[in-house]
C-alpha positions, -999 to 999 in steps of 0.1 A, spaced: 675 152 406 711 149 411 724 179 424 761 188 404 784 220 404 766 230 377 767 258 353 796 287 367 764 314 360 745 296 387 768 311 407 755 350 400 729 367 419 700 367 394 703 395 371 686 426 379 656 424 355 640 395 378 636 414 406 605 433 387 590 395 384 592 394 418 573 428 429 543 418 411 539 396 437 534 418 460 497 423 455 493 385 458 512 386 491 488 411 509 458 396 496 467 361 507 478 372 536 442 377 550 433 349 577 432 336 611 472 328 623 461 301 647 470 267 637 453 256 604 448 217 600 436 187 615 443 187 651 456 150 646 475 156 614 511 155 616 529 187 629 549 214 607 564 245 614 568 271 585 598 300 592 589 335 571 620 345 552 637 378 556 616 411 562 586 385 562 558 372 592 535 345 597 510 363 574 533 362 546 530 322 550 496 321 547 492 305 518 522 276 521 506 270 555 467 262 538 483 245 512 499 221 537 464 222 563 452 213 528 474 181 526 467 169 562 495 182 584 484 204 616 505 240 603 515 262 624 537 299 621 567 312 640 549 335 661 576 362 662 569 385 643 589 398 611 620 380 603 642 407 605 677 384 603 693 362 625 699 370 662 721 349 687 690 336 701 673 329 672 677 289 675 667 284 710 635 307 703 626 283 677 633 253 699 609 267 722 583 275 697 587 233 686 582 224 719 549 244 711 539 230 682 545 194 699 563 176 724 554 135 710 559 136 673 594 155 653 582 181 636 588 187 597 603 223 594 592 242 563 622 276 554 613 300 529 643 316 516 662 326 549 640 308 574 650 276 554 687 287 570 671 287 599 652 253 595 686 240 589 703 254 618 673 241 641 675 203 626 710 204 637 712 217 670 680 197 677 678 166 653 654 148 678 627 174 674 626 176 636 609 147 612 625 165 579 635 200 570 622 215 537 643 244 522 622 267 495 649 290 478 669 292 510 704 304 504 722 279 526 750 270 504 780 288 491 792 328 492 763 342 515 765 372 489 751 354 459 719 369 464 702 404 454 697 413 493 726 411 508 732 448 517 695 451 529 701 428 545 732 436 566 719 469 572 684 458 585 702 427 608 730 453 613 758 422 613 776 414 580 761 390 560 791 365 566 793 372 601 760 359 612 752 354 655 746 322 645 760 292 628 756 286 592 769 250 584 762 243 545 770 201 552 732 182 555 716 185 590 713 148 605 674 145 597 659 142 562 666 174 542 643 184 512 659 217 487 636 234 464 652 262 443 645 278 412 658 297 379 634 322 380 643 331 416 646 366 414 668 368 443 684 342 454 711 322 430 705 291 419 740 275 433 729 289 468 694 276 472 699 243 451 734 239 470 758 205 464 752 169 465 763 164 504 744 195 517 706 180 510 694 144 504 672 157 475 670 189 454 640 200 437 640 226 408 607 240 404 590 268 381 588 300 399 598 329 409 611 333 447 579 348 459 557 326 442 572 296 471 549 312 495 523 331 477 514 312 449 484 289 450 501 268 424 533 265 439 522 259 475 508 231 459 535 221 439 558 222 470 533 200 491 536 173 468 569 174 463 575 174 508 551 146 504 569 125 480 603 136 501 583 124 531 575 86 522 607 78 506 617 80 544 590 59 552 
């Protein structure tokens, strides 16, 4: 879709109400987190890294990372632990863990909500490492408040949420960029995870709620075929 300033509400954090759609998850997201963390895939499918969002881990991934094994690509996590916000080496850990994952193919880079920041950050300071980067409900565009976290956040990170170790650049990293958002995101607002027309090279509005990107069998799915679209129209 074509991605417009759009409504002034998108703007808001979602309203308060949503955030009770999104703790029902939260049975989902222990029972799905049950698995081996080793790489999940063919060994010869094409590489992808998925980043946890905030106050998240590799387990928490579980399911976007079978959905993608499921698709072909050779998945692997972070490997550092729980996403506790962004530290001043926070890039050049995740270049080293891509230099893990593989050193002969660019890896595609899969952020849920603030390891699609991340994602972002990585494609740019290393665009020769990273085939596309694929934002799910990442607030990477506009007022780093327009979200329902933002406090937790600076007190868990202990930096202010608009003073961030690292950079946080909302133009389009110089590899193909994919944005999924949502308005049923119970935390994140649509204007930040959907961002502008120059920020992405496509925007995706799908039907969930912001934990349902990683937990959800049906939107794991969802979001694999929409990457692989994304991915051949680069082909």
């Amino acid at each position: 879709m074509n991605i417009s300033d759009g409504d002034p509400r998108d703007e808001l954090p979602p309203p308060s109400w949503r955030r009770l759609h999104e703790a029902a998850w939260l049975g989902s997201r222990i029972f799905r987190s049950f698995g081996h963390l080793n790489p999940r895939g063919p060994e010869g499918g094409p590489p992808a890294l998925v980043i946890p969002g905030f106050i998240a881990d590799d387990r928490t991934t579980m399911e976007l990372r079978r959905a993608l094994a499921e698709a072909g690509f050779r998945t692997h996590g972070w490997d550092r632990g729980w996403n506790l916000g962004a530290r001043h080496d926070t890039i050049e850990q995740l270049k080293h863990r891509l230099d893990q994952v593989s050193t002969e193919e660019p890896v595609l880079v899969v952020g849920w909500s603030l390891g699609g920041v991340f994602a972002r950050e990585l494609a740019r300071a290393h665009p020769e490492r990273v085939r596309a980067v694929v934002t799910l409900g990442s607030p990477f565009s506009g007022d780093p408040h327009q979200n329902n976290v933002w406090r937790l956040y600076e007190w868990i990170a202990g930096h202010k949420v608009d003073e961030p170790p690292i950079a946080r650049v909302t133009d389009k990293p110089p590899v193909p960029t994919l944005a999924m958002w949502s308005r049923y995101d119970g935390i994140i607002a649509v204007r930040a995870a959907r961002g502008l027309a120059h920020e992405s090279d496509h925007s995706v509005e799908l039907d969930c709620t912001h934990m349902a990107f990683g937990v959800s069998r049906r939107t794991t799915r969802l979001v694999v075929q929409e990457i692989d679209s994304f991915l051949k129209s680069f082909t």
